[in-house]
C-alpha positions, 0 to 999 in steps of 0.5 A, a space after each residue: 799760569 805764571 809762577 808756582 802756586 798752592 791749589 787745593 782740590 777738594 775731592 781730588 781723588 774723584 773723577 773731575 778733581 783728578 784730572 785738574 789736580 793732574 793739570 795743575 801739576 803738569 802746570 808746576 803747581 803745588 796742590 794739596 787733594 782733600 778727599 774721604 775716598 767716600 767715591 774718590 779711588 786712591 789709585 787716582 791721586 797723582 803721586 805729585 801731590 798732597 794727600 788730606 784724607 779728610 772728610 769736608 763735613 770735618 771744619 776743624 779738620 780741614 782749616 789747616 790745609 788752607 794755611 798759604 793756600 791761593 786757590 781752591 777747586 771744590 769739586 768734592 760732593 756726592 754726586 749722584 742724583 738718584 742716590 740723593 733722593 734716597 739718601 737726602 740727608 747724607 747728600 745735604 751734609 755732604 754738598 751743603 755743610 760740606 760747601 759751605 765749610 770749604 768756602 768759611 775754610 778759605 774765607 778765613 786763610 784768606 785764600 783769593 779764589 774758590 771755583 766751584 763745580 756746580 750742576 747743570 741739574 739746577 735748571 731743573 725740566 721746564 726750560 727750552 733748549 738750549 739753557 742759559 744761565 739767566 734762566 730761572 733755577 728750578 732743581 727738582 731732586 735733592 742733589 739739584 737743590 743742594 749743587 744750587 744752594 752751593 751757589 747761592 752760597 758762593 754769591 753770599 761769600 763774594 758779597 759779604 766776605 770778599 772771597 772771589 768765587 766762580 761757580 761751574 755749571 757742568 753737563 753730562 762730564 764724561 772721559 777717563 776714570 768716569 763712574 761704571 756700573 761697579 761703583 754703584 747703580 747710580 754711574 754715568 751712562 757712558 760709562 755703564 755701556 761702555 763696561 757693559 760692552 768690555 763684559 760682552 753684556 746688553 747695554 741697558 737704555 733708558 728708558 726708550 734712548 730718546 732723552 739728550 745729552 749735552 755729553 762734555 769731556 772731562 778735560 774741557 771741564 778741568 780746563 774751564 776750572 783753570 781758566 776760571 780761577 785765573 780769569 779777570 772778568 769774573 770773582 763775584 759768583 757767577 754762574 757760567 755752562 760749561 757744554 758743548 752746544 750739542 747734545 745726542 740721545 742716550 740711543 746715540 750713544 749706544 749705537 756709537 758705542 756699537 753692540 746691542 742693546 735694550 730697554 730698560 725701566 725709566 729713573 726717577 727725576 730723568 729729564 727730557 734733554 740737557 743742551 748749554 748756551 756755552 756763550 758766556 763761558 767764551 765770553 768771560 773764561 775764553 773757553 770754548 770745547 775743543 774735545 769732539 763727542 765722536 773723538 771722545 767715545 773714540 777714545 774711550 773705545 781704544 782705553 776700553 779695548 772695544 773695537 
């Protein structure tokens, strides 16, 4: 990126937001982090940047930060899907007022780009592998529907406002600083094995192991941000996967991690398989993973001290 700019990541406290805003600094950027710290961890924000402990549910609030502001990351949302189901009221103000607020926010500092961190969860069950982006949506849980309507949103703003918008379709994000077991019961599984593995407890599989994942690594991710917010061929809101192309069952994973583990009882709304048609994402954003599965548990075994 050429020439210092001003980003705002909108929960850059959280574990996608922390690793853009880190790329962005380490790019000479100025970027300014609104996060509650609802699940963002202060121990996350890079020393570098602005802190606004703010809540995106708060318009008043939050409009002065976008003041000079030439892009936004709105990674900030509560993401867990099981924790929607119970919880759809405080996850649709949270993911749908709060989206909606942050895009009028940059609408009316005339900022010139917004990317969006969408859901691969939006295809919902019924689809074949690999999923493309002209598939029907068809989100069955709440943070599904909600990540989808971000979109529809974010489509809305392009059109009638002339805010350029791309929105992110991620699958299955893990790496360093991802959810475990302690932040709740709703964490990635990567990260529940693997801190089961540290404690020399049994990793939990649900609910045979057999389901898919299309595992994609936390940098690939915030790489894909960036190169969506400077990318020429997009601004109109499209919607682009950002996967690998490849996907491993949940038994795999375990057995990759190594150490023993169980069965446990099934999750509400766990789908079958996730895999991602990434061609459109090459195609418009010149990205492509570059972060391997096996290299990245590997990575993750070394930061966890599993041998």
């Amino acid at each position: 990126m050429n020439g210092k700019k001003k980003y705002i990541v909108t929960g850059g406290a959280g574990f996608i937001g922390s690793h853009i805003t880190d790329m962005l600094i380490a790019d000479g950027h100025e970027v300014h982090i609104i996060d509650n710290l609802l699940t963002g961890k202060r121990e996350r924000i890079n020393p570098k940047a602005v802190f606004h402990e703010l809540d995106i549910r708060d318009a008043e609030k939050i409009q002065p930060v976008f003041a000079g502001a030439d892009g936004v990351f709105h990674t900030a949302a509560q993401p867990r899907m099981q924790y929607s189901i119970l919880q759809p009221r405080l996850t649709n103000d949270i993911n749908i007022t709060g989206t909606l607020n942050v895009l009028l926010a940059a609408r009316d500092a005339k900022v010139k780009r917004v990317v969006y961190s969408a859901s691969s969860s939006a295809y919902g069950t019924r689809h074949q592998m690999p999923l493309k982006e002209t598939m029907p949506p068809e989100p069955i849980i709440p943070y599904a529907i909600q990540k989808r309507v971000g979109e529809q949103y974010c489509q809305m703003v392009s059109k009638f406002y002339g805010l350029e918008t791309v929105c992110l379709r991620y699958f299955n994000v893990y790496g360093p600083r991802q959810t475990t077991a302690k932040d709740g019961p709703y964490a990635t599984v990567i990260g529940i094995f693997l801190e089961q593995r540290q404690k020399g407890e049994i990793m939990g599989v649900v609910p045979d192991g057999t389901q898919r994942r299309d595992f994609t690594h936390v940098m690939d991710i915030a790489r894909g941000n960036i190169l969506a917010m400077n990318s020429e061929k997009t601004g109109k809101g499209e919607i682009i996967n950002l996967g690998t192309g490849r996907n491993h069952s949940v038994l795999e994973v375990a057995q990759i991690i190594g150490g023993p583990h169980e069965f446990i009882a099934a999750r509400q709304g766990e789908v079958a398989a996730t895999l991602a048609d990434n061609s459109l994402a090459k195609e418009l954003l010149g990205w492509t993973p570059q972060i391997s599965f096996e290299s990245g548990i590997a990575e993750l075994k070394k930061l966890h001290q599993i041998s």
